[in-house]
ZAMARGU-4260 file (C-alpha; in steps of 0.2 Angstrom, whole numbers, plus 5000, padded with zeros to 4 digits):
<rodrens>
0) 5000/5000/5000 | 5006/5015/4996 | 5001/5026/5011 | 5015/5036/5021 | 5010/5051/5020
5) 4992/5061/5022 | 4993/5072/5006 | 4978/5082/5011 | 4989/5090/5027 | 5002/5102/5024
10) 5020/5099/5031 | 5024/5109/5045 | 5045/5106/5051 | 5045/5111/5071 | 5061/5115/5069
15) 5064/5132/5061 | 5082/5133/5064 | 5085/5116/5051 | 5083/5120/5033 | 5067/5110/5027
20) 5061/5106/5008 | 5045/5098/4999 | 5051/5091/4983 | 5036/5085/4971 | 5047/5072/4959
25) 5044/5061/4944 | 5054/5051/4932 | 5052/5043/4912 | 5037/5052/4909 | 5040/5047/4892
30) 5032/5060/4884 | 5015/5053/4889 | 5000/5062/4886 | 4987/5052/4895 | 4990/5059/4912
35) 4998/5075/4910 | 4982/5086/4913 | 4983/5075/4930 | 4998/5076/4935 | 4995/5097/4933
40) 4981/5093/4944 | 4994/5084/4960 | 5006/5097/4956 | 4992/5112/4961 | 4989/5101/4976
45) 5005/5099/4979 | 5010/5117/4978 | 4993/5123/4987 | 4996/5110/5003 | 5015/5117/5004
50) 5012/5136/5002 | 5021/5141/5017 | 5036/5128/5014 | 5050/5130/5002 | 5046/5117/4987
55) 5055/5109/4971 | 5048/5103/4956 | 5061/5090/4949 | 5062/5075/4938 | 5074/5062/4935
60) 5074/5061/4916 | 5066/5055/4900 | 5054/5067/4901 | 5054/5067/4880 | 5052/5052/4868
65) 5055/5052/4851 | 5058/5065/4837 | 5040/5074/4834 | 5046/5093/4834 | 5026/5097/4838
70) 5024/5086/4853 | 5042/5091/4862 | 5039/5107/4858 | 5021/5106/4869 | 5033/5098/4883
75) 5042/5112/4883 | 5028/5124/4884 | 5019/5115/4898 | 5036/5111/4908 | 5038/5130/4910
80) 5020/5132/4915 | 5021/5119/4927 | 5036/5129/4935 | 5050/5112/4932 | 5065/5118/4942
85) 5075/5103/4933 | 5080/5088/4925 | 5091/5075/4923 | 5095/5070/4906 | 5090/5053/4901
90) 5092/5042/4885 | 5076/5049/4877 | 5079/5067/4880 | 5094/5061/4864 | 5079/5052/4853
95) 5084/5068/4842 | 5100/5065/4843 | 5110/5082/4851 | 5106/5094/4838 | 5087/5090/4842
100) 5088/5091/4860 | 5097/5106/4857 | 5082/5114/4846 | 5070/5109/4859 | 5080/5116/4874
105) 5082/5133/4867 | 5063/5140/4875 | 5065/5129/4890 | 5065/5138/4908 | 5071/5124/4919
110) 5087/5120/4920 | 5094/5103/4915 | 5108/5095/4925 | 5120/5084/4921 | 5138/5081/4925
115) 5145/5065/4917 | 5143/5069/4901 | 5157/5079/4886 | 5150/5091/4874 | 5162/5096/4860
120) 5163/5115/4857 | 5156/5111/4841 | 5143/5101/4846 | 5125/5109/4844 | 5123/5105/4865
125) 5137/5117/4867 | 5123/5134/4862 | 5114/5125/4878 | 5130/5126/4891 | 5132/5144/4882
130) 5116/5149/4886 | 5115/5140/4905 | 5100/5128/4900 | 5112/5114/4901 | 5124/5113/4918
135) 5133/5102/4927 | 5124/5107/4943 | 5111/5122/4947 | 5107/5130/4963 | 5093/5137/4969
140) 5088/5149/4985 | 5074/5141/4997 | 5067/5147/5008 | 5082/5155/5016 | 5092/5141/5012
145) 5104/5137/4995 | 5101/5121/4986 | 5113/5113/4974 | 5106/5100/4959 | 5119/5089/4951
150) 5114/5077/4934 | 5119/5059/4929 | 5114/5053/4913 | 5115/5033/4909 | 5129/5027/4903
155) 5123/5011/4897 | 5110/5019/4882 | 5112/5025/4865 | 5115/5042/4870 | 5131/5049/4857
160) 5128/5036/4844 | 5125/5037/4826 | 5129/5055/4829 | 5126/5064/4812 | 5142/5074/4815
165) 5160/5072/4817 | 5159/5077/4838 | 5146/5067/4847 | 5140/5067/4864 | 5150/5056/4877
170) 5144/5049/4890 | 5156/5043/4906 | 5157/5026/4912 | 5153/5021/4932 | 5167/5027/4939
175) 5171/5043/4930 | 5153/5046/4933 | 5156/5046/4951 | 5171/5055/4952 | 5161/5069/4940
180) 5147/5069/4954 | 5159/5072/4968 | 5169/5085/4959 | 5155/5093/4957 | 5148/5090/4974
185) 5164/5098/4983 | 5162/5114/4970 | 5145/5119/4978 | 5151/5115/4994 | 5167/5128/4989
190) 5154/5139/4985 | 5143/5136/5006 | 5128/5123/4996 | 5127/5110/5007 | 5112/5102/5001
195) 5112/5094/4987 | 5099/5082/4977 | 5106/5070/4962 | 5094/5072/4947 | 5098/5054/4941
200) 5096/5043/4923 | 5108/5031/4930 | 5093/5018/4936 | 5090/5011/4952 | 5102/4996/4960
205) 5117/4992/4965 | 5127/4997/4947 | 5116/5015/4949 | 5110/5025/4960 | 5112/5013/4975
210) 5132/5014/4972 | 5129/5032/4967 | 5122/5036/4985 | 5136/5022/4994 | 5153/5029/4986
215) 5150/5048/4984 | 5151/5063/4997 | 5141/5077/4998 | 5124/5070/4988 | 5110/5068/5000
220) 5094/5064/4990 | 5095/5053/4974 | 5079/5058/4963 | 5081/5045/4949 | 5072/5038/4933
225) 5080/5024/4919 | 5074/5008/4927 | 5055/5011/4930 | 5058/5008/4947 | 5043/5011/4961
230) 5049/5018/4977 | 5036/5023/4992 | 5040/5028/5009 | 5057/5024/5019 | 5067/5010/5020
235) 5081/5006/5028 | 5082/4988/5019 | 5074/4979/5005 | 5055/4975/5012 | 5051/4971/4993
240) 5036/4976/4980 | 5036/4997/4982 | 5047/4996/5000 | 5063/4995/4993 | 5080/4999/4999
245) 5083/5016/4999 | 5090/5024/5015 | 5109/5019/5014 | 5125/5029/5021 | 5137/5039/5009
250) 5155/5039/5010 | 5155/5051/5023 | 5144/5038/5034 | 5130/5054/5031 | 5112/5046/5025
255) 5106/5045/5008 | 5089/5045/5001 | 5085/5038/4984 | 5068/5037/4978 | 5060/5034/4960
260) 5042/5036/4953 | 5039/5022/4941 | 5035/5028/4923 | 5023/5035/4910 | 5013/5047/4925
265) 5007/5033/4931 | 5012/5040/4949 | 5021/5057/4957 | 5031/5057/4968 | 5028/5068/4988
270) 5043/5071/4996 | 5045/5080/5014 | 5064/5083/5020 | 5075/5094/5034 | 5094/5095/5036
275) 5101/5101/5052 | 5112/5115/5052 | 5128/5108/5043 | 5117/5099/5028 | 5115/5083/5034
280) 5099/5074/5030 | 5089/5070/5045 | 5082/5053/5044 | 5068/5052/5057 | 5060/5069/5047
285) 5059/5061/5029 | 5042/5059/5022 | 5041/5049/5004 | 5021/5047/4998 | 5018/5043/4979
290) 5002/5046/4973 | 4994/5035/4959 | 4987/5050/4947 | 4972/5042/4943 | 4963/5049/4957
295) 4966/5064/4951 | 4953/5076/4940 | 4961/5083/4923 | 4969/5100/4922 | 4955/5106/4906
300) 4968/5121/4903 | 4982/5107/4897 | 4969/5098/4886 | 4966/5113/4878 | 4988/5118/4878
305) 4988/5102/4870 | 4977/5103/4858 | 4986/5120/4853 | 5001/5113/4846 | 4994/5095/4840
310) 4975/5097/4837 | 4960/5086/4839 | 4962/5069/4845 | 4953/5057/4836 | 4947/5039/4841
315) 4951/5026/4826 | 4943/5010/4835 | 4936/5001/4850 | 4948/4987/4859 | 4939/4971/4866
320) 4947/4966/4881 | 4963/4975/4891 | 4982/4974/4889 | 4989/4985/4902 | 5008/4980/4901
325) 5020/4986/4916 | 5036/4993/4906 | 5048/4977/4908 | 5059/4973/4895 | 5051/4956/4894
330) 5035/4962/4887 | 5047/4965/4870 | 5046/4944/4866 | 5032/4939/4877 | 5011/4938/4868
335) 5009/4954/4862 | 4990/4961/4855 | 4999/4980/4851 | 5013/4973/4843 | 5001/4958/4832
340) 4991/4969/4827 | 5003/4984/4819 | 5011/4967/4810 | 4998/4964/4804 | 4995/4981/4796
345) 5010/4981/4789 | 5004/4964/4781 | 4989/4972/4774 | 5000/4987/4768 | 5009/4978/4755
350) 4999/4961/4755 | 4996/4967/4734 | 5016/4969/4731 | 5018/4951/4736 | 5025/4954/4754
355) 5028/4936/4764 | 5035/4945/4780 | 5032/4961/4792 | 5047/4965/4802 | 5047/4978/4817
360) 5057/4982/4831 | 5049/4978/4846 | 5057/4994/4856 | 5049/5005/4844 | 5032/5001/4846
365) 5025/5002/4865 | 5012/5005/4878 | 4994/4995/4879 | 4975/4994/4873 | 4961/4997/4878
370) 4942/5004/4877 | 4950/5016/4865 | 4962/5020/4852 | 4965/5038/4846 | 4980/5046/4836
375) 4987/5053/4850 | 4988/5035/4856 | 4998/5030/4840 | 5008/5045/4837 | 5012/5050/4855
380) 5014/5034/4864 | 5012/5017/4853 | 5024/5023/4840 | 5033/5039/4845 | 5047/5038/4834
385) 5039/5033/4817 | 5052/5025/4808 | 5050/5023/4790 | 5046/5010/4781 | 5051/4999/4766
390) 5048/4985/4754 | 5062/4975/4750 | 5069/4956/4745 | 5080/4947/4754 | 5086/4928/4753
395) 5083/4916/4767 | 5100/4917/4773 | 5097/4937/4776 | 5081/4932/4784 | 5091/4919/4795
400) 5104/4932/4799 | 5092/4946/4805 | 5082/4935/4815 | 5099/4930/4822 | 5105/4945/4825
405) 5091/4948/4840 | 5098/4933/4852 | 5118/4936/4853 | 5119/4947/4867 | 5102/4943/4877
410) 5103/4945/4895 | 5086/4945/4904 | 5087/4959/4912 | 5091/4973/4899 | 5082/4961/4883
415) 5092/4966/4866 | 5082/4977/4853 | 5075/4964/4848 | 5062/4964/4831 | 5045/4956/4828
420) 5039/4947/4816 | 5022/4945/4807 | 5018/4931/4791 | 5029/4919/4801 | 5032/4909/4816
425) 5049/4904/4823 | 5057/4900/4841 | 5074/4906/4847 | 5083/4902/4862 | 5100/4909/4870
430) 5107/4888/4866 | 5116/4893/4849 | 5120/4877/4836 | 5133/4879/4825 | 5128/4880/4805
435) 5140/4875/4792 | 5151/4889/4792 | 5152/4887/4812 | 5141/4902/4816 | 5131/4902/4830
440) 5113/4902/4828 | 5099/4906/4840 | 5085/4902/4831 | 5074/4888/4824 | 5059/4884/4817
445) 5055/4896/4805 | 5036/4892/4794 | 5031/4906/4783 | 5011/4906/4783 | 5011/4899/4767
450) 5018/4884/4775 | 5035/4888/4766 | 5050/4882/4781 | 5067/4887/4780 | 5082/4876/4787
455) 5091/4890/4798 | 5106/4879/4801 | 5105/4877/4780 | 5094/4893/4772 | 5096/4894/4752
460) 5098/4908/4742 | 5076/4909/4737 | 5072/4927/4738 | 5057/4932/4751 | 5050/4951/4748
465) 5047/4959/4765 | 5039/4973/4773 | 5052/4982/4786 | 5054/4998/4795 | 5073/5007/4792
470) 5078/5007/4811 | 5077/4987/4811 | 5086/4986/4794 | 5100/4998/4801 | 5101/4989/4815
475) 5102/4970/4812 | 5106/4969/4793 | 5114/4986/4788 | 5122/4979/4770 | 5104/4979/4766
480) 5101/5000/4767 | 5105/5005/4750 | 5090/4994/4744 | 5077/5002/4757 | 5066/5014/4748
485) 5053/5021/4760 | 5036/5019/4755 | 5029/5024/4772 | 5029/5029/4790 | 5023/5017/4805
490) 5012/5030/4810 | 5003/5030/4793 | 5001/5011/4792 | 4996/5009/4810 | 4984/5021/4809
495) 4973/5018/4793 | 4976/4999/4798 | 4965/5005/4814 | 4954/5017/4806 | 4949/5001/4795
500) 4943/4991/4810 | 4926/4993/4819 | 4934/4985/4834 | 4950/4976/4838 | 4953/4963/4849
505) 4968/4960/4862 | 4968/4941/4861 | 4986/4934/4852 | 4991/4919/4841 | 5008/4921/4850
510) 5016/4913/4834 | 5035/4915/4844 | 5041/4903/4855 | 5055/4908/4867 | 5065/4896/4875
515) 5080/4903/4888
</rodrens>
């Protein structure tokens, strides 16, 4: 149960000599839409019940997904309306690679933080650093008192690659990380900020913010975001479910406190705090409530921000049935209806140019159904970063070796970009066999649904036309590219697939076996 705090009473410190602070905190937002008029609405609580007590707004990353110029530069808009002190950087704030997150920065009046990564003076980021929307650390006067925020971005994502210039964005690895954080921990402290708060990508766990918290001086609260991790109330060890660890000793032996708020506004974070007079946290005074934002009414003024830069939002279809997935990385190979269904309407796209296969990647493609879909849905959340899409022929071999290329590095708990496929079945496993060549291959069992197998220890040369988006093509069989010719967008097919259908239902044929 998530139930530490009484939202409804204000927090009053009895001590007015320590310096105390009401933080409302949330992490991988995601860029969703669903919730953001309600997540307006617990902010205005939050800011109404703490009027008399110094208060943050501040979020541990992701905030954006994707590349759609309209819908970030909304974000930005509301983000400023809603008063967002700062951010961490996270791996989706770089969907646009650094010259897009630059772009969408520019209007931005929060700050974001983040220390362990390198900008090249060249680098369209370095306008950001010029400017002072993009810092190592920012501080901030409350309430009598000075607070300093540091960044970390992950350091095991994407951010930096495939950089369409010759000086991309670096991020450190673990340690440099820490030694960044605690370099720039001892600055503030040069400069009298002795409370300070890690806006943190870095995920939760022993390789994040957990170490983060054990091995640096000077950080005292860890709000973070990458790992989708649920965090309520406070805990000295790991009670399990929302109750995890996340009261630990620094360096200095001086507590810590780490909390995250899940993802996709499904919850905000509450957070009550008061350091005595040398900064240190004081551990019987923290208070850590999240709120699930359902039970809050819509904010009707961000409907109609929304609707500003994006226009109506449309309802394409009617769902039979639910799927509510939670945001693991298993969801990408387990039954899928979402992931069926935009197969399938790619299959219907180019059924009359002969097309035997749909492929996807699974990352791309995201969320659930149900009651309704609207184009919001699809272009905001389902497929936020619209890959194009192609027609092209390919021999079983090349089918072999882009189905291959998904299972080499699996590791359940950070599952590959993995692709899906529609117009066939087929089962992998992470036990390779060796083919003729003495390659390893991971998967098996491959029937067209014309009944056409193919040997993937012995494929032949026969040509198969398929229908594929360009991020899977660029990923797992990149010699292909200078065949691709885009036809479409994702967006597009998805959504004249759904406009189509009267009502679609969330049951699966589950045509993919897995086997670890």
């Amino acid at each position: 149960m998530l139930n530490n705090i009484n939202i409804d009473n204000a927090f009053k410190p009895k001590n007015t000599s320590n310096a105390s602070l009401s933080v409302f905190y949330n992490n991988d937002m995601h860029g969703d839409l669903k919730r953001l008029s309600k997540l307006k609405t617990a902010k205005d609580k939050f800011d109404k019940q703490n009027a008399t007590v110094p208060t943050m707004t501040l979020f541990g990353g992701d905030t954006f997904l994707g590349v759609d110029k309209k819908r970030n530069s909304f974000l930005v808009e509301f983000l400023n309306k809603f008063k967002l002190d700062a951010t961490a950087l996270g791996n989706h704030e770089f969907s646009a690679k650094s010259k897009g997150l630059a772009e969408q920065l520019e209007k931005a009046e929060f700050k974001s933080v983040c220390a362990n990564i390198e900008v090249n003076p060249k680098n369209d980021l370095a306008k950001r650093i010029a400017d002072k929307k993009l810092v190592k650390s920012a501080t901030f006067m409350k309430g009598g008192h000075k607070f300093g925020i540091i960044g970390a971005a992950p350091i095991n994502s994407y951010i930096g690659k495939n950089e369409p210039n010759e000086n991309p964005t670096k991020v450190f690895d673990i340690d440099k990380t820490i030694k960044a954080i605690n370099d720039e921990a001892k600055e503030l402290e040069k400069q009298g900020v002795n409370k300070i708060i890690l806006c943190s990508h870095l995920g939760y766990g022993e390789n994040g913010d957990l170490k983060i918290a054990k091995e640096t001086e000077g950080v005292d609260i860890i709000i973070g975001g990458h790992s989708h991790t649920t965090i309520d109330g406070v805990n000295k060890e790991d009670n399990g479910g929302v109750n995890k660890l996340n009261l630990v000793k620094s360096k200095r032996n001086e507590p810590v406190f780490i909390t995250q708020a899940g993802s996709l506004n499904k919850y905000a974070g509450f957070l009550n705090v008061e350091f005595d007079d040398k900064g240190v946290l004081k551990e019987d005074k923290i208070q850590n409530k999240l709120v699930n934002l359902d039970g809050f009414e819509e904010t009707k003024s961000v409907n109609t921000l929304m609707e500003k830069y994006l226009g109506k939002n449309e309802t394409l279809t009617t769902v039979k049935g639910s799927y509510n997935p939670q945001g693991s990385f298993a969801e990408r190979i387990a039954p899928n209806p979402v992931h069926e269904h935009f197969g399938k309407a790619m299959l219907e796209k180019y059924q009359d140019k002969g097309v035997k296969v749909a492929l996807f990647g699974a990352p791309t493609l995201r969320g659930g159904i149900e009651g309704k879909i609207t184009t919001y849905d699809v272009k905001y959340s389902m497929l936020p970063f619209d890959s194009e899409v192609g027609v092209i022929d390919v021999t079983e071999k090349e089918l072999v070796k882009l189905l291959n290329a998904n299972w080499k590095n699996y590791q359940p708990k950070n599952i590959p970009d993995i692709c899906r496929a529609s117009g066939m079945s087929f089962s992998a496993s992470t036990q390779s066999k060796l083919n003729k060549d003495g390659e390893e291959v991971f998967v098996d069992n491959i029937k067209l649904d014309d009944n056409t197998t193919i040997d993937a220890l012995n494929p032949s040369d026969r040509k198969i036309k398929i229908a594929v988006d360009k991020y899977t093509l660029q990923t797992k069989l990149p010699e292909k590219l200078n065949e691709f010719v885009e036809d479409s967008t994702e967006q597009e097919i998805f959504i004249d697939y759904l406009k189509s259908k009267k009502e679609i239902s969330t049951e699966t044929e589950n045509k993919f076996v897995f086997k670890k």
